[in-house]
C-alpha positions as CSV (number, residue, x, y, z in Angstrom):
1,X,18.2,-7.2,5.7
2,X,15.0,-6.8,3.6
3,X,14.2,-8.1,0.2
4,X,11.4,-9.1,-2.1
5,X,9.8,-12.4,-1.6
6,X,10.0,-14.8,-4.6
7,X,6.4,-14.3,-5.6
8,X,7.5,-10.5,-6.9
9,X,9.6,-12.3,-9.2
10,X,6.7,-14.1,-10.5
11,X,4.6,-10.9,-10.3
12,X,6.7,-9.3,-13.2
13,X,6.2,-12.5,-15.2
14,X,2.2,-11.8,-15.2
15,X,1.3,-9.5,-17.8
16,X,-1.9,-8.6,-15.6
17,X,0.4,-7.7,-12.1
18,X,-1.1,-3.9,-12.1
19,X,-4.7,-4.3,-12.8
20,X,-6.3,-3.4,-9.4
21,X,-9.5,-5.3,-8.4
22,X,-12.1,-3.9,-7.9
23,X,-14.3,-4.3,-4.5
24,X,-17.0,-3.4,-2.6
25,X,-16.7,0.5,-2.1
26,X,-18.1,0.0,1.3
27,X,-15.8,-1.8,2.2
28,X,-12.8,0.5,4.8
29,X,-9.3,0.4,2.3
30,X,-6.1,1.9,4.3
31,X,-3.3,2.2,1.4
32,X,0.0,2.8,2.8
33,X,3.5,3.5,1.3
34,X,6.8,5.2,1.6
35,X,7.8,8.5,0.5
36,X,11.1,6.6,-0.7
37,X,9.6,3.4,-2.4
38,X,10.4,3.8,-6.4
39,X,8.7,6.1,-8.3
40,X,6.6,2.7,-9.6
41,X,5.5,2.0,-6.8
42,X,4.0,5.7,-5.9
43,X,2.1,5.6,-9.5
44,X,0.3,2.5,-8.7
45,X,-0.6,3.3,-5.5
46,X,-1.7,6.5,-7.2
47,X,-3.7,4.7,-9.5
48,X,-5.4,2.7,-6.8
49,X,-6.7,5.6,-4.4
50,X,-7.5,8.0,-7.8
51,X,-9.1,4.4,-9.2
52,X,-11.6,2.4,-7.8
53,X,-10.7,3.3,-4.0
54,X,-11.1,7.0,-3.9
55,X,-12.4,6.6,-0.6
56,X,-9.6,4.5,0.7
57,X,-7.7,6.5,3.6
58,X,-3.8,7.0,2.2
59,X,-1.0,6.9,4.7
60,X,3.0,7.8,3.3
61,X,5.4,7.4,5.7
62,X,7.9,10.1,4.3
63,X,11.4,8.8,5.2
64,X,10.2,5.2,4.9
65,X,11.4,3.1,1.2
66,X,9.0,0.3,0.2
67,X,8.8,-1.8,3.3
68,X,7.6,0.9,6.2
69,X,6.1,-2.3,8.3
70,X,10.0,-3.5,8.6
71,X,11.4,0.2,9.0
72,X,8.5,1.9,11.2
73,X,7.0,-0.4,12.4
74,X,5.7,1.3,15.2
75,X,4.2,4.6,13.3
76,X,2.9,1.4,10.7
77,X,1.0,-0.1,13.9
78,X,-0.3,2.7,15.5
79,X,-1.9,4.1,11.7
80,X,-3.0,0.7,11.4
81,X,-4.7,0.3,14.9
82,X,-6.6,4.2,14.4
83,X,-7.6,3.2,11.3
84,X,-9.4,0.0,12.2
85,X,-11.0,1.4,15.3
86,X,-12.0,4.2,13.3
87,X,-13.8,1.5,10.8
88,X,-15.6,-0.3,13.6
């Protein structure tokens, strides 16, 4: 079974948890989500790549929920692995 590690508890407690920092826009960003997660979830990952990462490559893994690295694990690796030899 899957469920949220105690430090999203605390997340909800910080009045700052969706502010998105900001990096280096050079730097390679791979965002990646599920096409099941909760509708909160999409809109801050939406926020993110229409944000400061509008160059970040955006992966959803349709039939996945909010944990595609513990349900597809192997499409999760495989995106993963393109994308940083892409980057290199």
């Amino acid at each position: 079974m899957v469920s949220n590690a105690p430090t999203f508890v605390g997340m909800l407690d910080d009045p700052d948890w969706a502010l998105v920092p900001i990096l280096d826009s050079e730097v390679p960003v791979l965002l990646t989500d599920g096409g099941q997660s909760p509708a909160w979830l999409r809109v801050i990952v939406n926020a993110i790549k229409d944000g400061p990462y509008r160059t970040a490559r955006r992966v959803t893994f349709d039939s996945a929920g909010h944990a595609p690295h513990a349900t597809h694990s192997q499409e999760l690796a495989a995106v993963v692995r393109h994308f940083v030899n892409a980057s290199s």
